[in-house]
C-alpha positions as CSV (number, residue, x, y, z in Angstrom):
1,X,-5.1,22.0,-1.7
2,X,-5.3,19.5,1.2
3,X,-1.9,18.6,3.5
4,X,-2.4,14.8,1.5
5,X,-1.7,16.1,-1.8
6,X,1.1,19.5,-1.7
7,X,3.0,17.7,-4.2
8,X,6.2,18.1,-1.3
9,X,7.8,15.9,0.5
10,X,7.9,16.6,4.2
11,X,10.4,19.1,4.9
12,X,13.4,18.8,7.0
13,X,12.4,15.4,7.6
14,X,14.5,12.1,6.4
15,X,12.5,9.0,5.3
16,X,13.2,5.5,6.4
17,X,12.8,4.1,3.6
18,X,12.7,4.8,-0.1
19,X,11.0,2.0,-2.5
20,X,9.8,1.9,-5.8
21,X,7.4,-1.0,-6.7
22,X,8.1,-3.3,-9.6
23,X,5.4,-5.1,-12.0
24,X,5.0,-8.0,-9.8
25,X,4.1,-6.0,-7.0
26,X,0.9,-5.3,-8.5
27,X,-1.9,-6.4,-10.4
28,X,-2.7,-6.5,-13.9
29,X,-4.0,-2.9,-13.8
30,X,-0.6,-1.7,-12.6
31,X,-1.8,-0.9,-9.1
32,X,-0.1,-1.6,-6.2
33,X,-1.1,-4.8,-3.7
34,X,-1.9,-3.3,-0.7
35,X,0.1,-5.8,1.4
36,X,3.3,-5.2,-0.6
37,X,2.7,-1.3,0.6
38,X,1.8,-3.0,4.2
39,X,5.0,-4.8,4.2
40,X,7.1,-1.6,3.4
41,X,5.3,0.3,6.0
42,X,6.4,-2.3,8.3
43,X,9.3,-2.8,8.1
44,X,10.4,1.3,8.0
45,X,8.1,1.5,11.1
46,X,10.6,-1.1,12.5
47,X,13.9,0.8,12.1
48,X,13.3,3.3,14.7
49,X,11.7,0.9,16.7
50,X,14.6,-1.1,16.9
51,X,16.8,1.4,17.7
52,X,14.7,2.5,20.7
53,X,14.9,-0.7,22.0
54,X,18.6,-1.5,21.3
55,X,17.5,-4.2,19.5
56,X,14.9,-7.1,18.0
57,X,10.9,-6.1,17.9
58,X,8.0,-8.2,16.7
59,X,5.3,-6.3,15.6
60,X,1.9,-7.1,18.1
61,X,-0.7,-4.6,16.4
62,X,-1.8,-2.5,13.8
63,X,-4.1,0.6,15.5
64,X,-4.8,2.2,12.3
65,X,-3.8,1.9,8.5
66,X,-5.5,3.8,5.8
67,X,-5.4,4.2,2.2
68,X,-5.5,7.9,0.9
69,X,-4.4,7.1,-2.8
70,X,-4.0,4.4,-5.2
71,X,0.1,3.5,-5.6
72,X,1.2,2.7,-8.9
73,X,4.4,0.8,-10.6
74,X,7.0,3.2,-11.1
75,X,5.9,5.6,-8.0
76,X,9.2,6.6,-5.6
77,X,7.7,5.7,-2.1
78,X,9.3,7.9,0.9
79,X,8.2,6.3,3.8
80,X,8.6,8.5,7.1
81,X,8.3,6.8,10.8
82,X,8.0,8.4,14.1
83,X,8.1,7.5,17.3
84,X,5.2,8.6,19.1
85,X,5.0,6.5,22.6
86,X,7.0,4.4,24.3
87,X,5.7,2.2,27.1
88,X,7.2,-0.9,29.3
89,X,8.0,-3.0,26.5
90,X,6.4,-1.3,23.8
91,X,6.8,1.3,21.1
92,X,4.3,2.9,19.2
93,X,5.3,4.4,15.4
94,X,3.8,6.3,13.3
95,X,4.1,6.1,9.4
96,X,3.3,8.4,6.2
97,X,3.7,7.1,2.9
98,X,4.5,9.5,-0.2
99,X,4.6,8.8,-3.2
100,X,6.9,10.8,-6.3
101,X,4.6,10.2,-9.5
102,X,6.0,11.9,-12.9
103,X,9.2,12.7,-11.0
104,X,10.2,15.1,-13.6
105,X,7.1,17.4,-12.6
106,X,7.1,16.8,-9.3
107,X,4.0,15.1,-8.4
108,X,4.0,14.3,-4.7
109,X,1.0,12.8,-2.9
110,X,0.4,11.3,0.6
111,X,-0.7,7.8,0.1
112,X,-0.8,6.0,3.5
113,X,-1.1,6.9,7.1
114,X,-0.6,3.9,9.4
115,X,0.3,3.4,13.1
116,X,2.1,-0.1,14.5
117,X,3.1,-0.7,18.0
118,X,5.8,-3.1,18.5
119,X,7.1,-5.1,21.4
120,X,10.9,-5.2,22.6
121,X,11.7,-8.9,23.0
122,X,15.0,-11.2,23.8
123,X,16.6,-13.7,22.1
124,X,14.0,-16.1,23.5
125,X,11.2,-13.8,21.2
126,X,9.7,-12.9,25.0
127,X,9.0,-9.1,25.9
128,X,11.9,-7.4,27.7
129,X,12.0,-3.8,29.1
130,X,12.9,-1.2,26.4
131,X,15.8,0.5,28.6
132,X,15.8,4.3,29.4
133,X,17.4,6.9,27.2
């Protein structure tokens, strides 16, 4: 069985965000828009983002984003986000996206990889430094 489907959430690990779509984040068919997942993945990519930079970030990119599964009304999303570079006045995150189907038997599936750089700004919405650790 492939990492993407090991029906586990990642261990010792702490999502950012837990979400369950609704009906009217989907379409007739019960799947999941794709920009209601973007969204999620977004903003949990922005949590640790923000704390790295002690404060407001506006997203400037998306590098990558990929659909592995379909993500269905009902599903428990854990959404996971790491830092993985930090430069002048941007931070670069990486997200996973899991989904908990048929919670009672424990069906767990990867269901989106995505990485987002964001930009530090100041209350004027203009880049600032992101300041040391």
């Amino acid at each position: 069985m492939s990492d993407d489907n090991n029906n586990k959430l990642p261990a010792g690990r702490m999502p950012q965000l837990r979400v369950m779509p609704m009906p009217a984040d989907a379409n007739v068919h019960g799947d999941v828009f794709g920009g209601w997942i973007m969204a999620q993945v977004d903003i949990a990519g922005s949590l640790p983002a923000t704390r790295r930079a002690n404060g407001r970030v506006a997203t400037v990119a998306v590098d990558s984003f990929v659909f592995k599964q379909p993500v269905f009304v009902g599903d428990l999303l854990s959404i996971y986000a790491d830092i993985v570079k930090v430069g002048k006045t941007s931070i670069t995150v990486h997200v996973e996206v899991y989904a908990e189907r048929n919670r009672l038997e424990a069906d767990t599936v990867k269901v989106t990889d995505a990485t987002l750089i964001y930009v530090a700004t100041d209350a004027t919405r203009k880049p600032r430094a992101i300041p040391p650790l």
